[in-house]
SELUM-935293 format. One record per residue (C-alpha): residue number from 1; z, x, y. Coordinates in nm, 4 decimals, padded with zeros to 6 digits. Layout:
[NUM [Z X Y]] ...
***
This chain:
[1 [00.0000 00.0000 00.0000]] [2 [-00.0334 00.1012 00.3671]] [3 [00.3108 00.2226 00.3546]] [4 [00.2449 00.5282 00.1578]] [5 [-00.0376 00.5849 00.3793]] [6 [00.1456 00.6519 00.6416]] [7 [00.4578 00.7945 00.4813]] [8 [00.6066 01.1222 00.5874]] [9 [00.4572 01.4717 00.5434]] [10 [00.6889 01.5315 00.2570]] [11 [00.8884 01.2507 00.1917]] [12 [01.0883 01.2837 -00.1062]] [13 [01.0667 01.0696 -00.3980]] [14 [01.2442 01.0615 -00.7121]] [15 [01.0613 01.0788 -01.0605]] [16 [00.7460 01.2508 -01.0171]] [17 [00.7345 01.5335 -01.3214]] [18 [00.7948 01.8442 -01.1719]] [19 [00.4469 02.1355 -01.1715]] [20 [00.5414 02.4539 -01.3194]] [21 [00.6829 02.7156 -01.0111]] [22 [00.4205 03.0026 -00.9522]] [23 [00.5563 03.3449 -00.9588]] [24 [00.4878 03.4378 -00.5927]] [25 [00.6669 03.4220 -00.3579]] [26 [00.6570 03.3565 00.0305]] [27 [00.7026 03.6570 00.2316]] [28 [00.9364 03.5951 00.5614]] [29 [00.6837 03.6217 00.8133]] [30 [00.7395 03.9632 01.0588]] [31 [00.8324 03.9616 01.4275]] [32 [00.4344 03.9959 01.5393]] [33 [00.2463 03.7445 01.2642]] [34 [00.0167 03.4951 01.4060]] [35 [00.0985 03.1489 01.4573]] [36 [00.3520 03.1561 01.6518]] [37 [00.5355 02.9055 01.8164]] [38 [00.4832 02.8264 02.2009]] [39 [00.6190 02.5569 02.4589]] [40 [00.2931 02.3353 02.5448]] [41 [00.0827 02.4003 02.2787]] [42 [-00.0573 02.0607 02.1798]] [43 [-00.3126 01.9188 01.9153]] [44 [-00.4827 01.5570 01.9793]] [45 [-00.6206 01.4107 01.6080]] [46 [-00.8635 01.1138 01.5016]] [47 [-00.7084 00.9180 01.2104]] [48 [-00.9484 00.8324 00.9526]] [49 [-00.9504 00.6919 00.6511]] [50 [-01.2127 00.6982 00.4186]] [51 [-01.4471 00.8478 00.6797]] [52 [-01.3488 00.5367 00.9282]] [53 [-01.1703 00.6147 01.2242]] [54 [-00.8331 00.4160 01.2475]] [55 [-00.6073 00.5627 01.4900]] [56 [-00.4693 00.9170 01.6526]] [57 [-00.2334 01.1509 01.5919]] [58 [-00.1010 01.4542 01.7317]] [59 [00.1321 01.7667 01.7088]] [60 [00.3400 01.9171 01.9692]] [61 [00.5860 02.1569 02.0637]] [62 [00.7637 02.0309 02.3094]] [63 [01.0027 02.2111 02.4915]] [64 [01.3158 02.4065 02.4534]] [65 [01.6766 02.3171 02.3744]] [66 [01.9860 02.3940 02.2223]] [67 [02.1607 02.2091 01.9382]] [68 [02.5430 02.3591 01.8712]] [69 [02.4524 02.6657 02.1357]] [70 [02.1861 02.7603 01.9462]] [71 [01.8062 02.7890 02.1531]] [72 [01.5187 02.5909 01.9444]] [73 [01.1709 02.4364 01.9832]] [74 [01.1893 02.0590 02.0072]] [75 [00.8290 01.9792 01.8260]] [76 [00.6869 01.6116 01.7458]] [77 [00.4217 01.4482 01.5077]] [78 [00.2979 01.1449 01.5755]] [79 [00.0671 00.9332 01.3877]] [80 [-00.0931 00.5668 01.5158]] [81 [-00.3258 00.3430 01.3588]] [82 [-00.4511 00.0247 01.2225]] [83 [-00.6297 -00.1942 00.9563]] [84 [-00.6973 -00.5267 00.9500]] [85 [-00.3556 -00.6802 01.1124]] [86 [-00.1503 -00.3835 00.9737]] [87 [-00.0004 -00.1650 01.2639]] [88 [00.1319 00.1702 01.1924]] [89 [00.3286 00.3888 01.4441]] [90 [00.5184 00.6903 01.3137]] [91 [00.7141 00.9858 01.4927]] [92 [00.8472 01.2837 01.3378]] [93 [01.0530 01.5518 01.5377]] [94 [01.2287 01.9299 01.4187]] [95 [01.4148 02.1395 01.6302]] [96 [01.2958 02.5079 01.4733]] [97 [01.4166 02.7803 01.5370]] [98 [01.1760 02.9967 01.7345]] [99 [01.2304 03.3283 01.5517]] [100 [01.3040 03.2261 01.1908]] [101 [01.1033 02.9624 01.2142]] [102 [01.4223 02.6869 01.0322]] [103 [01.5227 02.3269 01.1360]] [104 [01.8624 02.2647 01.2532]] [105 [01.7514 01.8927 01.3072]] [106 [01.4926 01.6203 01.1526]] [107 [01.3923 01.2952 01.2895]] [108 [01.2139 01.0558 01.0726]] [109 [01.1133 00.7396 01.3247]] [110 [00.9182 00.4993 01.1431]] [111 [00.7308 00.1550 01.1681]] [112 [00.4961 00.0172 00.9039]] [113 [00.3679 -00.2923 00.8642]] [114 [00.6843 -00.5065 00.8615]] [115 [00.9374 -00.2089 00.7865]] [116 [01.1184 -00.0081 01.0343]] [117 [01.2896 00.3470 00.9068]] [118 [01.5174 00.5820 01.0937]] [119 [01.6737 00.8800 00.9832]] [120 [01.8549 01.1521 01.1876]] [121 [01.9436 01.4587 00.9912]] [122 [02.1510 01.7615 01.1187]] [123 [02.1406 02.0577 00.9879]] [124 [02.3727 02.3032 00.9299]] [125 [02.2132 02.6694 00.8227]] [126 [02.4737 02.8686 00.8391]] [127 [02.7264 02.6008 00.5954]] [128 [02.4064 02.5654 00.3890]] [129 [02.4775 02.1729 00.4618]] [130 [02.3147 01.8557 00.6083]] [131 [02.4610 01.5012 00.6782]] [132 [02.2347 01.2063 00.8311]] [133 [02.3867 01.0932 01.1526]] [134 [02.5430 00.7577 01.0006]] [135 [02.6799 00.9515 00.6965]] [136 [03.0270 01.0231 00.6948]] [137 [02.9974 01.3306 00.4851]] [138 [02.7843 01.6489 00.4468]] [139 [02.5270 01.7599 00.1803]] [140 [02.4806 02.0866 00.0276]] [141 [02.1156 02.2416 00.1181]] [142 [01.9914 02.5736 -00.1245]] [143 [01.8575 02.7628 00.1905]] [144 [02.0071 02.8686 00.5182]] [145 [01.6734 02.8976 00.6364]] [146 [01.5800 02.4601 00.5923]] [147 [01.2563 02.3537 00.6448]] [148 [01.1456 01.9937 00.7041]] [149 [00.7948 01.8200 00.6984]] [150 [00.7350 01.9237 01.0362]] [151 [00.8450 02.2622 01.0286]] [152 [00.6905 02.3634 00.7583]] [153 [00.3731 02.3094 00.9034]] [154 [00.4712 02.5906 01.1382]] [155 [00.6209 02.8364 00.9093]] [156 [00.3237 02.8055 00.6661]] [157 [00.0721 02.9036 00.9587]] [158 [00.2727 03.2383 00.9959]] [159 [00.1862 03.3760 00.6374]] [160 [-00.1092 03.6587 00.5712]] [161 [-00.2838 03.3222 00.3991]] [162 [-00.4956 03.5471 00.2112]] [163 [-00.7720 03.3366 -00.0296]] [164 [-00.5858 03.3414 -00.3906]] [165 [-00.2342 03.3431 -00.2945]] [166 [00.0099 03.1448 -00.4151]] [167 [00.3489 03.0904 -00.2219]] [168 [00.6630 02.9390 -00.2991]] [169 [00.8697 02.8369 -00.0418]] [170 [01.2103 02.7150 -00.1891]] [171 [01.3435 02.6067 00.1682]] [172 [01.3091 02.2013 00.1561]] [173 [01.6086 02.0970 00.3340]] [174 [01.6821 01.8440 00.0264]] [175 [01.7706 01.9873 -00.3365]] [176 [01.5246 01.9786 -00.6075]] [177 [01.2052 02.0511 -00.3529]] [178 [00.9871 02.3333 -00.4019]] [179 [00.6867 02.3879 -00.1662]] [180 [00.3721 02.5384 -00.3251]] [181 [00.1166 02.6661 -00.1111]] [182 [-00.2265 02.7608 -00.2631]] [183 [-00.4782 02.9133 -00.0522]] [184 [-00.8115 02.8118 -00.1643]] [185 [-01.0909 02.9650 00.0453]] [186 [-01.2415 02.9496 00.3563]] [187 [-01.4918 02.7276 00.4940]] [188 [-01.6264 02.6462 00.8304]] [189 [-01.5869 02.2649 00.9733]] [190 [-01.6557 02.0486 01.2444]] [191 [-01.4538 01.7579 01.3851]] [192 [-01.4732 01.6396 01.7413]] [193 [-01.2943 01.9327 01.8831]] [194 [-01.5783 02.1668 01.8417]] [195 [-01.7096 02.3620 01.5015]] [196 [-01.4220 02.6120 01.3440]] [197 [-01.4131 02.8800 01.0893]] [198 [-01.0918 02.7520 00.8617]] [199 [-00.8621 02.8616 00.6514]] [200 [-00.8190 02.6171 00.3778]] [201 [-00.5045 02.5931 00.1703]] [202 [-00.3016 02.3244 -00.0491]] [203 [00.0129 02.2002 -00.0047]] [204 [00.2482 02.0458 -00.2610]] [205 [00.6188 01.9187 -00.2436]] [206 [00.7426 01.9192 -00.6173]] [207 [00.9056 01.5448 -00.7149]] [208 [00.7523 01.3937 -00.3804]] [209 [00.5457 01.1524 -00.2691]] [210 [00.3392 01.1050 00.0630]] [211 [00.0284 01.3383 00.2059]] [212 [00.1938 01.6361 00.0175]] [213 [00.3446 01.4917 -00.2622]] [214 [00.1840 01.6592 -00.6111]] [215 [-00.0480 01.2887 -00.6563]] [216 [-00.2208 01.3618 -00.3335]] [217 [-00.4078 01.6875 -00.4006]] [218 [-00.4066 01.7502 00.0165]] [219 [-00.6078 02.0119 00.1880]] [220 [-00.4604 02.1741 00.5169]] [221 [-00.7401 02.3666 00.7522]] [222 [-00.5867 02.6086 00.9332]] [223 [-00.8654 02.7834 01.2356]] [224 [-00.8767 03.1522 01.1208]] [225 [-00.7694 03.3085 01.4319]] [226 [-00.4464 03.4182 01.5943]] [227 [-00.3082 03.0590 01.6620]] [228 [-00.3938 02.9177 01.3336]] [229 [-00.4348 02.5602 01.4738]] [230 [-00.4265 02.2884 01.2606]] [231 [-00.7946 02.1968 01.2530]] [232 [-00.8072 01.9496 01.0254]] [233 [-00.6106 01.6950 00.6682]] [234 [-00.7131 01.5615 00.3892]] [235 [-00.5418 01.3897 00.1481]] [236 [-00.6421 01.1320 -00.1319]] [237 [-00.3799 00.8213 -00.1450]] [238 [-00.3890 00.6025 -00.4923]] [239 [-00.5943 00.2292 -00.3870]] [240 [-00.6592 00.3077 -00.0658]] [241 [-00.8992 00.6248 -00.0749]] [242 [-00.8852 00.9305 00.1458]] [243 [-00.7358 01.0218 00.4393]] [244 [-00.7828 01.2582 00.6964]] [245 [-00.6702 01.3907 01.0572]] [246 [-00.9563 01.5776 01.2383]] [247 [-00.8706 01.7871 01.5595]] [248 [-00.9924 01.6483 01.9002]] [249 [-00.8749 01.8194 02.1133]] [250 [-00.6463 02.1157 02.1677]] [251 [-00.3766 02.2993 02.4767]] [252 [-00.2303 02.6397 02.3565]] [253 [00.1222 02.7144 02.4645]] [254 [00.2580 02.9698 02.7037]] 
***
């Protein structure tokens, strides 16, 4: 259903058979990689699906803050669209860190068809814990370096992405998660922001569903260049067919 179209980058759901774990593993990314972070920087999408154009989207960094004294990159995701008499509007924010690239805060805002969602998790790297703002107690996290859907996105533009690799990235901000990151090739695209040489690579959240759960086979295409800008996504949803953001337009940071 249109739901799961629009679900969350990574949103975790029980049951899904786990892949077997690759061997490699994700190299923290050094002081001077590329895709670094900047205040401004801004990407403007077309939502498709199956080739149609249905709404926008966009990713952000917006500005910086401190949560708990410490400085971090508030950064948003937003996706909009419709079919038929189905609205969609979701928003997804991180505060990352600007150096290790982890979350010390997730906001899931969503609402789908007749179904409203919010979620506000804090993080707490350095007690390895995380409690949603309602809860009254905290959970244990695996990493003191969390990721979320958001700032994954981020980190994973940071790596050598060299065609063959295979990364895992252990740092899901839930237990049981495991991000898998195959790099695939490269190809050259265009979408309405201009014709790219890309960096193609493929995403997958062990026991999750949504655009990078292990059912949706996504593609990520990264520009091959310094900022690695998200160029373009594809993913395959079960019923309703494939869908895709494609860059439209793009501001780099400062």
């Amino acid at each position: 259903m249109l739901v799961s179209v629009f679900a969350t980058l990574g949103a975790a759901r029980a049951g899904v058979a786990q892949v077997p774990t690759p061997h490699d593993t994700a190299a923290p990314p050094s002081s001077d990689a590329v895709g670094r972070m900047a205040v401004g920087e801004r990407a403007l999408y077309e939502l498709r699906l199956g080739g149609r154009p249905i709404g926008t989207g966009s990713l952000e960094v917006m500005g910086a803050e401190q949560i708990d004294g410490h400085a971090v990159l508030r950064t948003r995701l937003q996706v909009s669209g419709q079919v038929l008499f189905a609205r969609v509007d979701d928003r997804f924010e991180s505060w990352i860190d600007p150096v290790r690239l982890f979350s010390r805060r997730f906001v899931q805002d969503q609402k789908e068809l007749t179904t409203t969602r919010f979620r506000d998790y804090l993080l707490s790297p350095e007690r390895k814990t995380f409690r949603r703002a309602d809860a009254a107690s905290d959970e244990v996290m695996t990493s003191d370096e969390p990721l979320d859907d958001v700032s994954f996105l981020f980190y994973a533009r940071t790596l050598p992405l060299r065609v063959g690799d295979v990364d895992t990235i252990p740092r899901y901000f839930k237990p049981g998660h495991v991000v898998i990151l195959r790099v695939l090739r490269t190809e050259r695209v265009t979408v309405p922001a201009g014709t790219f040489q890309t960096i193609v690579v493929q995403p997958t959240i062990t026991n999750a569903g949504g655009l990078f759960g292990q059912g949706g086979h996504a593609e990520v295409y990264f520009s091959d260049d310094a900022s690695r800008t998200l160029v373009q996504l594809k993913s395959r949803v079960p019923v309703v067919g494939s869908l895709s953001l494609h860059l439209r337009e793009y501001r780099p940071g400062r």
